[in-house]
MARVEXZA-258148 format. One record per residue: residue in three letters; x, y, z of N, C-alpha, C in turn. Coordinates in steps of 0.05 Angstrom, whole numbers, padded with zeros to 5 digits, always signed. Layout:
alaXYZXYZXYZ
...
This chain:
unk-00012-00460-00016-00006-00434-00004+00024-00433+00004
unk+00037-00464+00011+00061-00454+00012+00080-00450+00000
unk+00064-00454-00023+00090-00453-00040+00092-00422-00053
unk+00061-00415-00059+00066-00376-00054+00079-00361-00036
unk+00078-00371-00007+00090-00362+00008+00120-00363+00009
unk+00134-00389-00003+00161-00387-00001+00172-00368-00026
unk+00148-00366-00046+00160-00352-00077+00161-00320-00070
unk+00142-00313-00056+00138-00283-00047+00168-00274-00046
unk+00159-00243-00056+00187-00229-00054+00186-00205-00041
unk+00158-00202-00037+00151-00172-00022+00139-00156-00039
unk+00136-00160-00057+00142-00134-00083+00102-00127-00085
unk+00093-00143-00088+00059-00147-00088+00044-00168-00070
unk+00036-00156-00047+00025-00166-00034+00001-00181-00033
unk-00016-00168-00051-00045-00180-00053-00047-00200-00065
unk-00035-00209-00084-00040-00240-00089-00037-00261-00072
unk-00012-00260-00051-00011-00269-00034-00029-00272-00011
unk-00035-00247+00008-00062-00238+00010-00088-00257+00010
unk-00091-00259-00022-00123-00265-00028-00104-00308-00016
unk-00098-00314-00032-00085-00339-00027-00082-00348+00005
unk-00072-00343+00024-00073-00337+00049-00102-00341+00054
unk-00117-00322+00050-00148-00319+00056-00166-00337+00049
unk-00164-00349+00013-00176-00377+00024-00164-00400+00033
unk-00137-00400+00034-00127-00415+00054-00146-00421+00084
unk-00142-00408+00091-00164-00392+00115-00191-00404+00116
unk-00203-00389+00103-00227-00407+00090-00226-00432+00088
unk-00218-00451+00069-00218-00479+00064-00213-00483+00095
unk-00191-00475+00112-00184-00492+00140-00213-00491+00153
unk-00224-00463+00156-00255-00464+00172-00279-00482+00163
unk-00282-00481+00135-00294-00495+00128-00290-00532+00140
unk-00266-00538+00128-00255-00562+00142-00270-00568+00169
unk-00259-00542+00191-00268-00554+00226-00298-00552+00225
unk-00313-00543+00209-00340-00543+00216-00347-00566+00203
unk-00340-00577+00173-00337-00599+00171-00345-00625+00185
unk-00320-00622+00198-00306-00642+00215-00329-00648+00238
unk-00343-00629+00253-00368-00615+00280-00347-00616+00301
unk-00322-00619+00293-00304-00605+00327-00325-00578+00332
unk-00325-00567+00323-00329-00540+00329-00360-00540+00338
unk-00378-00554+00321-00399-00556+00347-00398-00571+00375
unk-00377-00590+00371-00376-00600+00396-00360-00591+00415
unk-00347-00571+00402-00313-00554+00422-00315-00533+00416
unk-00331-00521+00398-00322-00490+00398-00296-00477+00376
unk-00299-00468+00373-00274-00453+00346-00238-00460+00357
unk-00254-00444+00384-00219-00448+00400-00212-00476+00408
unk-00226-00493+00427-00215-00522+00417-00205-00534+00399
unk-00221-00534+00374-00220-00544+00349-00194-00529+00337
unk-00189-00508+00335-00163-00496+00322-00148-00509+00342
unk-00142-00503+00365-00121-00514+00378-00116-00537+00364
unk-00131-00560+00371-00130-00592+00361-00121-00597+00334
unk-00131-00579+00318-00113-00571+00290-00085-00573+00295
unk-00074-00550+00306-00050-00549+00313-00041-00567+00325
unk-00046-00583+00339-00031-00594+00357-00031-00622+00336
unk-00047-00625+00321-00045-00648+00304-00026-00636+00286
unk-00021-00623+00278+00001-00607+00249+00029-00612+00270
unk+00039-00607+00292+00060-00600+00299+00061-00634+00303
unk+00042-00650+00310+00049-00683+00312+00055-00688+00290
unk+00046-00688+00275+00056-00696+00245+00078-00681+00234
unk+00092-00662+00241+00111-00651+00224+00134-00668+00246
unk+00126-00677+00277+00149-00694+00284+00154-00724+00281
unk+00136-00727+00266+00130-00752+00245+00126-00779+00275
């Protein structure tokens, strides 16, 4: 997805769009996956996502 996202030019949105969306998808699928989310709830579990993405991008 990111690499659609960096190619995007504006011009047609929906492909982008649909791409994004199962983006989306695959991540939900993942946390339920995972049972954060039975054990935390959607909003836990996303947070903890995040907070693991921003650890890792500071390596």
């Amino acid at each position: 997805a990111d690499r659609e996202l960096s190619a995007y030019t504006g011009d047609d949105p929906e492909p982008l769009r649909e791409t994004m969306r199962q983006a989306a998808a695959a991540k939900n699928h993942a946390l339920e996956d995972s049972g954060l989310v039975a054990d935390h709830g959607w909003t836990a579990a996303e947070q903890g996502l995040k907070q693991a993405a921003r650890a890792a991008e500071r390596g």
